[in-house]
N, CA, C, O and CB atoms as a CASP TS submission, in Angstrom:
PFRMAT TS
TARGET T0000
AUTHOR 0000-0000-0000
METHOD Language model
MODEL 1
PARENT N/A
ATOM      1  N   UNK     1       0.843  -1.175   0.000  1.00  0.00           N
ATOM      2  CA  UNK     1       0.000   0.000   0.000  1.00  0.00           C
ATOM      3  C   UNK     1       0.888   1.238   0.000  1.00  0.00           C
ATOM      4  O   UNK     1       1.927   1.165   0.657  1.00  0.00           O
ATOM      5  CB  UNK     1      -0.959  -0.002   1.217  1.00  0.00           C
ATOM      6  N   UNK     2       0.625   2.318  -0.626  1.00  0.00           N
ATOM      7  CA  UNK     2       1.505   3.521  -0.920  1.00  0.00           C
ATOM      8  C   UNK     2       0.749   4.590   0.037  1.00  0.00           C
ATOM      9  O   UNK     2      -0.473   4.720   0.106  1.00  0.00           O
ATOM     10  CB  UNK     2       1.558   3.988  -2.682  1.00  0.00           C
ATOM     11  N   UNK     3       1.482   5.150   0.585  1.00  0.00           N
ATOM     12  CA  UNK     3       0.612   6.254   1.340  1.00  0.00           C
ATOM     13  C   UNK     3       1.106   7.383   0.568  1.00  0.00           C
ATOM     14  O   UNK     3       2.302   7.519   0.308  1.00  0.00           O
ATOM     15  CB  UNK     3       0.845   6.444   3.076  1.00  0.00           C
ATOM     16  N   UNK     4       0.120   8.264   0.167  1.00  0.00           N
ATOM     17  CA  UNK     4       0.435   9.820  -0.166  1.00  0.00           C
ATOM     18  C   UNK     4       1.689  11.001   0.057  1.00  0.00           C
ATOM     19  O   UNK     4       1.392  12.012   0.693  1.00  0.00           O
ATOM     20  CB  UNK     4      -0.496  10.350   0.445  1.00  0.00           C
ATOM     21  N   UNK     5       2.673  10.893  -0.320  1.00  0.00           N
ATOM     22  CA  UNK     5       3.553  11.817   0.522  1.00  0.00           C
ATOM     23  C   UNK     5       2.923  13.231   1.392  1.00  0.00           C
ATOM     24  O   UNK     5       3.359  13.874   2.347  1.00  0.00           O
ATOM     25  CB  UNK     5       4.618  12.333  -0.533  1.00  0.00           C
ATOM     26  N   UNK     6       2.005  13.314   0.761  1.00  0.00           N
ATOM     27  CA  UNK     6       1.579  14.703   1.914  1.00  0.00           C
ATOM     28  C   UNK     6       1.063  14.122   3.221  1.00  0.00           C
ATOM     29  O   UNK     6       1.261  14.694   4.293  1.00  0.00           O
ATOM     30  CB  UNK     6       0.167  15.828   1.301  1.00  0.00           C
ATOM     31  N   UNK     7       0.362  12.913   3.110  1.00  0.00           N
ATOM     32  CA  UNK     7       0.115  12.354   4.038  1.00  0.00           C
ATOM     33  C   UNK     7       1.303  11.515   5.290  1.00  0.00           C
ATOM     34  O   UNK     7       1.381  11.516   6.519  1.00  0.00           O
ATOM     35  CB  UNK     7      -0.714  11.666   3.379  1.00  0.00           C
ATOM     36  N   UNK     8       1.915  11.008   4.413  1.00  0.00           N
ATOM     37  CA  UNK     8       3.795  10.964   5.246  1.00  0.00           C
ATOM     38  C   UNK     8       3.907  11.844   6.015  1.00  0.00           C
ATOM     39  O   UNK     8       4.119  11.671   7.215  1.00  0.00           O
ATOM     40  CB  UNK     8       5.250  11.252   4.337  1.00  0.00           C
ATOM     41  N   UNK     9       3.721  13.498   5.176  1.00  0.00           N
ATOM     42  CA  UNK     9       4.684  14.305   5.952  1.00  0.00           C
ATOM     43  C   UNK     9       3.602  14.556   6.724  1.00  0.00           C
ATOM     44  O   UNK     9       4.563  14.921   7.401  1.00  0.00           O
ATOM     45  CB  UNK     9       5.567  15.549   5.327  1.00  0.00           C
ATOM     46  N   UNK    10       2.790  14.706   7.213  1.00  0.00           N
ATOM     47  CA  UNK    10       1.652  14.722   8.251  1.00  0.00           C
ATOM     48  C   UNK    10       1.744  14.107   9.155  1.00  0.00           C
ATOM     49  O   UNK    10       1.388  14.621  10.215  1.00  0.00           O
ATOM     50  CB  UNK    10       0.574  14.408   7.945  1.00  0.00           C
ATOM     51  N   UNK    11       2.331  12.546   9.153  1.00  0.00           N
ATOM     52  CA  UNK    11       2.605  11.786  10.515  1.00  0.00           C
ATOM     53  C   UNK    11       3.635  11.623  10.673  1.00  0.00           C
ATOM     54  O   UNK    11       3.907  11.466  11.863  1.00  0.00           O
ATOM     55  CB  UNK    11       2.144  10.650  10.773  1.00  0.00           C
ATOM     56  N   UNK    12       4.564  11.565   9.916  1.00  0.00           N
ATOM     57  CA  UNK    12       5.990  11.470  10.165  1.00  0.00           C
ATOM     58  C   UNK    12       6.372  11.836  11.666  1.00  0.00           C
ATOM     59  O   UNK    12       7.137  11.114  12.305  1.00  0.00           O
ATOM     60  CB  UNK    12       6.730  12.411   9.169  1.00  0.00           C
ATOM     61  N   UNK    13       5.848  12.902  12.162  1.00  0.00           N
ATOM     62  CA  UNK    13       6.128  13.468  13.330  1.00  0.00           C
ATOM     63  C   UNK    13       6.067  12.359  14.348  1.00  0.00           C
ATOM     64  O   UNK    13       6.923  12.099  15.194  1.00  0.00           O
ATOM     65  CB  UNK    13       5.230  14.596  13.604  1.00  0.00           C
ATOM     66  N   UNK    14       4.677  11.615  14.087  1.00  0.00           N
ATOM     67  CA  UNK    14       3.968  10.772  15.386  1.00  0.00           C
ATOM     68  C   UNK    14       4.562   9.268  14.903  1.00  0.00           C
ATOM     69  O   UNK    14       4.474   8.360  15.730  1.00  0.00           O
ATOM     70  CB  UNK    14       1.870  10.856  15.472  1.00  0.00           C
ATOM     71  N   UNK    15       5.139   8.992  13.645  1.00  0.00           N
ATOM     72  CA  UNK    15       5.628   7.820  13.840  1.00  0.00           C
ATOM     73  C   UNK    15       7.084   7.973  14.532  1.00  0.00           C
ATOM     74  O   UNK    15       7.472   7.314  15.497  1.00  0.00           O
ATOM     75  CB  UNK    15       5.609   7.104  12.538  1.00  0.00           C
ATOM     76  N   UNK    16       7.884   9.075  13.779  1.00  0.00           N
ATOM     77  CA  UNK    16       9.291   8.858  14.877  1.00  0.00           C
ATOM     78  C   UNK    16       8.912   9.043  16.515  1.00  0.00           C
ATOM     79  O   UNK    16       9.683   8.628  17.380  1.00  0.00           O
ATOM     80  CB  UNK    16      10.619  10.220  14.513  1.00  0.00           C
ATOM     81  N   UNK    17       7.744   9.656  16.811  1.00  0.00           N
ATOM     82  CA  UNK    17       7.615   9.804  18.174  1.00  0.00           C
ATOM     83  C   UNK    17       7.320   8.217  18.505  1.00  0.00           C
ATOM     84  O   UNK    17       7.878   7.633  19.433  1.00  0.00           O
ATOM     85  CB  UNK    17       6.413  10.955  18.625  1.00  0.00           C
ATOM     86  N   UNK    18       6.617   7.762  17.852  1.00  0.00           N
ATOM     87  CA  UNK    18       6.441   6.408  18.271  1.00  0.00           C
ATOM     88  C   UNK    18       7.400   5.166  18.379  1.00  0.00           C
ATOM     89  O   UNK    18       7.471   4.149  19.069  1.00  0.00           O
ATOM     90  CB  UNK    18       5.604   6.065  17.566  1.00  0.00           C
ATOM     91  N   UNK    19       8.073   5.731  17.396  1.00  0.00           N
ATOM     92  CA  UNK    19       9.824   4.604  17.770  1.00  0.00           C
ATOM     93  C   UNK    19      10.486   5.198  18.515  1.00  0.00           C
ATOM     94  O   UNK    19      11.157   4.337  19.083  1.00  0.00           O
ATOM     95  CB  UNK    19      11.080   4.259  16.540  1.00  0.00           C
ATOM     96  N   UNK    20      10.724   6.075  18.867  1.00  0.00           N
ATOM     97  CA  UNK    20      11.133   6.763  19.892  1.00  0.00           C
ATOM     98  C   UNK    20      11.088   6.046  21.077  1.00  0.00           C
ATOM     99  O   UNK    20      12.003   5.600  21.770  1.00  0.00           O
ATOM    100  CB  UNK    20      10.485   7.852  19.986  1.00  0.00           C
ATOM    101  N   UNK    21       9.728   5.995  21.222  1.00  0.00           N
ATOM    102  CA  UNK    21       9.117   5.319  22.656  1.00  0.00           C
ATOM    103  C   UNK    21       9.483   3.871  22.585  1.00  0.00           C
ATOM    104  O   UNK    21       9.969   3.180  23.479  1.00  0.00           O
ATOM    105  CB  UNK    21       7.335   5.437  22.850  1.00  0.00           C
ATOM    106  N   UNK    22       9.129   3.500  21.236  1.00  0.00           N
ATOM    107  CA  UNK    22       9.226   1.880  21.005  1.00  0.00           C
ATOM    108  C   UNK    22       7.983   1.495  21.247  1.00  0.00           C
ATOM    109  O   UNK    22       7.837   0.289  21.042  1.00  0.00           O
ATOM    110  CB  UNK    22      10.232   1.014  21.938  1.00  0.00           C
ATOM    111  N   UNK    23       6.878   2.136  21.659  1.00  0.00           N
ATOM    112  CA  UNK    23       5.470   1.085  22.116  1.00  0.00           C
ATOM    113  C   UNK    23       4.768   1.891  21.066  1.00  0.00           C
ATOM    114  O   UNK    23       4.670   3.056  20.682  1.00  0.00           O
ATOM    115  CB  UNK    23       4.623   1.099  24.034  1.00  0.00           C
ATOM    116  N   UNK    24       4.189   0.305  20.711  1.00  0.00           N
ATOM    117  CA  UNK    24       2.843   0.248  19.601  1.00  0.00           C
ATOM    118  C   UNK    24       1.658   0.407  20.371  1.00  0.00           C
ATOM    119  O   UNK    24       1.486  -0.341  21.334  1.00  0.00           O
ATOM    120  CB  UNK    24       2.643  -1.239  18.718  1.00  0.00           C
ATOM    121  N   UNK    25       0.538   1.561  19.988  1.00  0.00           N
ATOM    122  CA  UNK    25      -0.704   1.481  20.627  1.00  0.00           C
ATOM    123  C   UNK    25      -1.660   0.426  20.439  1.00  0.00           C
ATOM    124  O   UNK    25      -2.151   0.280  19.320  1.00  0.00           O
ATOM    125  CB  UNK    25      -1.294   2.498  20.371  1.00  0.00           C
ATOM    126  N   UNK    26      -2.038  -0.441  21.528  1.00  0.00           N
ATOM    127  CA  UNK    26      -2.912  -0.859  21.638  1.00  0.00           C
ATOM    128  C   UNK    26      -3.639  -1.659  20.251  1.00  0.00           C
ATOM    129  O   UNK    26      -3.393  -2.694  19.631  1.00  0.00           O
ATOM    130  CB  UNK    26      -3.405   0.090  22.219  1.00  0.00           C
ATOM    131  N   UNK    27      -4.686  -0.538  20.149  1.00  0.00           N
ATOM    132  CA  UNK    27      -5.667  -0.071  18.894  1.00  0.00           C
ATOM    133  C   UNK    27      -4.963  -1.057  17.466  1.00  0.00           C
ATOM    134  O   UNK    27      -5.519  -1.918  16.784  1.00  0.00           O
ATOM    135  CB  UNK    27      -5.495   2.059  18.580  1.00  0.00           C
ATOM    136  N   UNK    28      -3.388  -0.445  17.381  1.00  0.00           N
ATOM    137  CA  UNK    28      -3.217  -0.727  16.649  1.00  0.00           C
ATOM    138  C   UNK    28      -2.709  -2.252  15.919  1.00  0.00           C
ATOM    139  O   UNK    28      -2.849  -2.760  14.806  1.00  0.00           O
ATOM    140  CB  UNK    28      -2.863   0.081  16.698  1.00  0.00           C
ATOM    141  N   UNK    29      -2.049  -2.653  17.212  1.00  0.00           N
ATOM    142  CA  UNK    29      -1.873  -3.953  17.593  1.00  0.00           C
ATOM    143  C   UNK    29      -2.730  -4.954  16.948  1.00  0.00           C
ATOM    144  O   UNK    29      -2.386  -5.795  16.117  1.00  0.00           O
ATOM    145  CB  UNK    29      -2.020  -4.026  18.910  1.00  0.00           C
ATOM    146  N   UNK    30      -4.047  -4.720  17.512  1.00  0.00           N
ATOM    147  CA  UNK    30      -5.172  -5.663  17.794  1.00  0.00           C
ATOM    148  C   UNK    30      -5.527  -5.579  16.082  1.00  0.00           C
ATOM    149  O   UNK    30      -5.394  -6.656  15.500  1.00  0.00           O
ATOM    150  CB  UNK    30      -6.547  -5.064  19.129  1.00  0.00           C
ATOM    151  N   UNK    31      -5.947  -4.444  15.266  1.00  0.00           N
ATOM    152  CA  UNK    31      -6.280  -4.229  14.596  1.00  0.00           C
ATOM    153  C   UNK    31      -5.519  -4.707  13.145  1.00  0.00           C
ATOM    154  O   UNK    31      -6.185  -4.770  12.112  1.00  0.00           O
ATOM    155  CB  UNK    31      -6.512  -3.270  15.002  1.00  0.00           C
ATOM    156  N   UNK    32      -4.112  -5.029  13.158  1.00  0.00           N
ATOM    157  CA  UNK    32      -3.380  -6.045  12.668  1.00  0.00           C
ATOM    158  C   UNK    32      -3.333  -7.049  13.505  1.00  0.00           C
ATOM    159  O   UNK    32      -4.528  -7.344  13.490  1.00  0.00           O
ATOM    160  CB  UNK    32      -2.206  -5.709  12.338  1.00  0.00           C
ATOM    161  N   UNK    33      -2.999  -7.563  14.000  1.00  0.00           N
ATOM    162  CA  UNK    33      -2.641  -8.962  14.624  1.00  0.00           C
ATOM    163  C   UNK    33      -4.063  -9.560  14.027  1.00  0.00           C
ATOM    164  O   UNK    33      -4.212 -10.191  12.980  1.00  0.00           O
ATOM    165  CB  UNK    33      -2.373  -9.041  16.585  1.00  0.00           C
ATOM    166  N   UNK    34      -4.995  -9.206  14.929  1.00  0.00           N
ATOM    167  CA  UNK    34      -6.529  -9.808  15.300  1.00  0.00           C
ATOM    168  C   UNK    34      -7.520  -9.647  14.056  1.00  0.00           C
ATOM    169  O   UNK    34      -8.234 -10.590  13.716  1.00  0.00           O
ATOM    170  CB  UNK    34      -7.266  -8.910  16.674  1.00  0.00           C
ATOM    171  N   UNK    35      -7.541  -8.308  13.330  1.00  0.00           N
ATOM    172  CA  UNK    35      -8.722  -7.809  12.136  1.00  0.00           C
ATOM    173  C   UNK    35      -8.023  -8.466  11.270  1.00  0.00           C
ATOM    174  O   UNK    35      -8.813  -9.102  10.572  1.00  0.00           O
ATOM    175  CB  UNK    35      -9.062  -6.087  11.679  1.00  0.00           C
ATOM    176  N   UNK    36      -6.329  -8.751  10.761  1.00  0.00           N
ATOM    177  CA  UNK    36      -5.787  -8.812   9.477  1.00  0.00           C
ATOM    178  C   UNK    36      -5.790  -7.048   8.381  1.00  0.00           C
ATOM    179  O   UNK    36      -5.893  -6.932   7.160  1.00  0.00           O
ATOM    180  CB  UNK    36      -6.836 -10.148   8.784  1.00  0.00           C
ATOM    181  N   UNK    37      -5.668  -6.179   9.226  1.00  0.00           N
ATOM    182  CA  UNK    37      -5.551  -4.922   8.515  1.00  0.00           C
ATOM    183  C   UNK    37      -4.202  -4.593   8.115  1.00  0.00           C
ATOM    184  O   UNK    37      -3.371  -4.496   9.018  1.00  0.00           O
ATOM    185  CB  UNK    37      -6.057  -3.853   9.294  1.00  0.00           C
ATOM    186  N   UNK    38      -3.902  -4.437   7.135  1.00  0.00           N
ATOM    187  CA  UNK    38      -2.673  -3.903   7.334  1.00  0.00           C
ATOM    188  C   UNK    38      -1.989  -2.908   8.116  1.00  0.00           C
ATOM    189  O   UNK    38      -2.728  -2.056   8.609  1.00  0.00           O
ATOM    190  CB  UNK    38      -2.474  -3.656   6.526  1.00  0.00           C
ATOM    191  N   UNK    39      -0.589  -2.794   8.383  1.00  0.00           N
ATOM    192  CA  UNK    39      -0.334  -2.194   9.563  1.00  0.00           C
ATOM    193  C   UNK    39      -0.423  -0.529   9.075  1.00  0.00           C
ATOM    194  O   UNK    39      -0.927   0.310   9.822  1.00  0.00           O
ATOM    195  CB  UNK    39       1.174  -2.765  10.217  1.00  0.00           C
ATOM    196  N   UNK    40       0.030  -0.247   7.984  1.00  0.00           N
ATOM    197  CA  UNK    40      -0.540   0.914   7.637  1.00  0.00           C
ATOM    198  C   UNK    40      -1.654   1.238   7.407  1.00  0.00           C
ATOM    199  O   UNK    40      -1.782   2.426   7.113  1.00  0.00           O
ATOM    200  CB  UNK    40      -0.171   1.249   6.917  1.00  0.00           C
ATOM    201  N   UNK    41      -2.523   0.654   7.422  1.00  0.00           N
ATOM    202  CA  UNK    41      -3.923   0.928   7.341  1.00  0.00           C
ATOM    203  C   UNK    41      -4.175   1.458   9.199  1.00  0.00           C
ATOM    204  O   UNK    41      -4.526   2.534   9.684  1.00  0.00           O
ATOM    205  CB  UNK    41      -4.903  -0.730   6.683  1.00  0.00           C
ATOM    206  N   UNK    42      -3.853   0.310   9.742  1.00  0.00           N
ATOM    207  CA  UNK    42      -4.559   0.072  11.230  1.00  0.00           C
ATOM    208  C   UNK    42      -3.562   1.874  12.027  1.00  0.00           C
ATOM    209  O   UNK    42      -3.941   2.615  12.934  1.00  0.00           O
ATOM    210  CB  UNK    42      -3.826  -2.230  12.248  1.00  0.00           C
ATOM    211  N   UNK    43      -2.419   1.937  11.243  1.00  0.00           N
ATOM    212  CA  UNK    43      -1.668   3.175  11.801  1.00  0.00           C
ATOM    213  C   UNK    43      -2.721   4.468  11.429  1.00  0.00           C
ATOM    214  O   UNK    43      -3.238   5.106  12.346  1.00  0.00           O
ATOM    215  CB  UNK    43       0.018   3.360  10.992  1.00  0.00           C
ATOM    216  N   UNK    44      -2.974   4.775  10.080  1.00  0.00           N
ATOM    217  CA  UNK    44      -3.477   5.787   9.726  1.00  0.00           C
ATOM    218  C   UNK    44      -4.985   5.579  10.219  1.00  0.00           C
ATOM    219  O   UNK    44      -5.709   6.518   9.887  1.00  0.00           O
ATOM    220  CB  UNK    44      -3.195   6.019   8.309  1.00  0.00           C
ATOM    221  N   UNK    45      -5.524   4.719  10.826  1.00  0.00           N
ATOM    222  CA  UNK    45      -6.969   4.747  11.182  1.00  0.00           C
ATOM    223  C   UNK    45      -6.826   5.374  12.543  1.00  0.00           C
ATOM    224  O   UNK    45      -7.546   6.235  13.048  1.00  0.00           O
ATOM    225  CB  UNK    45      -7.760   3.248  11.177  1.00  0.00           C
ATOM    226  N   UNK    46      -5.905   4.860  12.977  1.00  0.00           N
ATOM    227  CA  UNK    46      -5.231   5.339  14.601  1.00  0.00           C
ATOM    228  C   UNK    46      -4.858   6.983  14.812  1.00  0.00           C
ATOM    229  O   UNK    46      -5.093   7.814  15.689  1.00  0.00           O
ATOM    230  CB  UNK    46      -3.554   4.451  14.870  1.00  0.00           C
ATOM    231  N   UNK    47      -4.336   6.981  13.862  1.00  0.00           N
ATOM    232  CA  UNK    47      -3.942   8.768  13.713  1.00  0.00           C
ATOM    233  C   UNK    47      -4.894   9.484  12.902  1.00  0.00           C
ATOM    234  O   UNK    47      -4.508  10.538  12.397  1.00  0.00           O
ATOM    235  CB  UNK    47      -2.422   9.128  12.911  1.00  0.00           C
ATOM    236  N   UNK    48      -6.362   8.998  12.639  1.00  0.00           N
ATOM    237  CA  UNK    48      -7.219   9.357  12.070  1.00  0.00           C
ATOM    238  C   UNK    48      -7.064  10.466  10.822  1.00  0.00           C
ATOM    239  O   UNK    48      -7.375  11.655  10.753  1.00  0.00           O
ATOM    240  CB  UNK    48      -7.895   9.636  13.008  1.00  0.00           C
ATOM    241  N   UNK    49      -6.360   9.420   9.739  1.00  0.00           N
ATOM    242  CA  UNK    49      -6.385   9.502   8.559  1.00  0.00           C
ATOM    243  C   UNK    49      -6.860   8.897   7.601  1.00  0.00           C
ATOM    244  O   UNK    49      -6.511   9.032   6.428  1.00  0.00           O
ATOM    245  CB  UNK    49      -5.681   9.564   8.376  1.00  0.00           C
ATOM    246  N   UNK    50      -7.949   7.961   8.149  1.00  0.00           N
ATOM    247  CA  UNK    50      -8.119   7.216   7.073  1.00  0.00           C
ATOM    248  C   UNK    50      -9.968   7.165   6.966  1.00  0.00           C
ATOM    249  O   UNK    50     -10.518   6.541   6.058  1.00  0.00           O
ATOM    250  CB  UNK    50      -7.230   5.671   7.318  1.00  0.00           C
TER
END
């Protein structure tokens, strides 16, 4: 799946914040592991982009 570069540069912020930390939310976890979403999908639904 290709995400939009404008859309990149929109989260970019909150994904390095998120390796940063190293912890995956929750939400997002479940939503790949458990739904079968892709993980970019289940990310941008999370950061309500999608």
């Amino acid at each position: 799946m290709l995400v939009p570069y404008r859309d990149f540069e929109r989260i970019r912020p909150l994904l390095e914040a998120a390796r940063a930390s190293r912890n995956i939310p929750q939400e997002v976890v479940e939503r790949h592991a458990l739904d079968g979403v892709p993980l970019v999908r289940a990310w941008r639904g999370h950061l309500g982009l999608s």
